[in-house]
Residue, then its C-alpha position, 0 to 999 in steps of 0.5 A: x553696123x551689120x556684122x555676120x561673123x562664122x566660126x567653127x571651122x577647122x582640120x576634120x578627117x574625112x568623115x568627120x563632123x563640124x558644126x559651123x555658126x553664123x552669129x549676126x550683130x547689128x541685125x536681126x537674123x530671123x528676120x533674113x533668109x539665110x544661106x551657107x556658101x562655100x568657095x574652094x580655090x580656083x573654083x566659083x562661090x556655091x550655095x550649099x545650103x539656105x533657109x527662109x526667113x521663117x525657118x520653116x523652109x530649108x534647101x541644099x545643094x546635091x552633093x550635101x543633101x542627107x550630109x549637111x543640116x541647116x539651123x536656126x536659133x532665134x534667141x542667139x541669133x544664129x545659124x548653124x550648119x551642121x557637117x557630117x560624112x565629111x569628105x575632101x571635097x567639102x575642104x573649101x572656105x565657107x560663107x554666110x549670107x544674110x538676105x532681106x529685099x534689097x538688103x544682102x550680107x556676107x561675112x568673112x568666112x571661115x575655113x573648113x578642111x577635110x583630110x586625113 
């Protein structure tokens, strides 16, 4: 059975840094594209950041370009989002998501929350 579980999230001030993981069992990670979304309430699931497969590739969305920084660690099979510069329109839960062909997986998501 495929599981994706994040965590890492919580209450940040504003400016502040999380790091968020994407842990994944029952499945080889590395071997997926991997993206970070985040969905804030009454607003639609966005992509914030992705990156491919082999690691070597990696895209953001705008308004977390320079902010948020995406990562792998094969030998945990992990991804990580890196969250710096915080601000209170990152509060939102976030989302992991794991792509191969017609394969596609989501984890439960975890709660991030900037404010002072």
């Amino acid at each position: 059975q495929v599981q994706l579980v994040e965590s890492g999230g919580g209450l940040v001030q504003p400016g502040g840094s999380l790091r968020l993981s994407c842990v994944g069992s029952g499945i080889t990670l590395r071997l997926y594209a991997v993206g970070w979304y985040r969905q804030a309430p009454g607003k639609q699931r966005e992509l914030v950041a992705s990156i491919t497969s082999g690691g070597g590739s990696t895209n953001y969305a705008d308004s977390v370009k320079g902010r948020f920084t995406i990562s792998r660690d094969n030998a945990r099979n992990t991804v990580y989002l890196q969250m710096n510069r915080t601000n209170p329109e990152d509060t939102a839960v976030y989302y992991c998501n794991a792509k191969k062909t017609w394969q596609d997986y989501w984890g439960q998501g975890t709660q991030v929350t900037v404010s002072s």
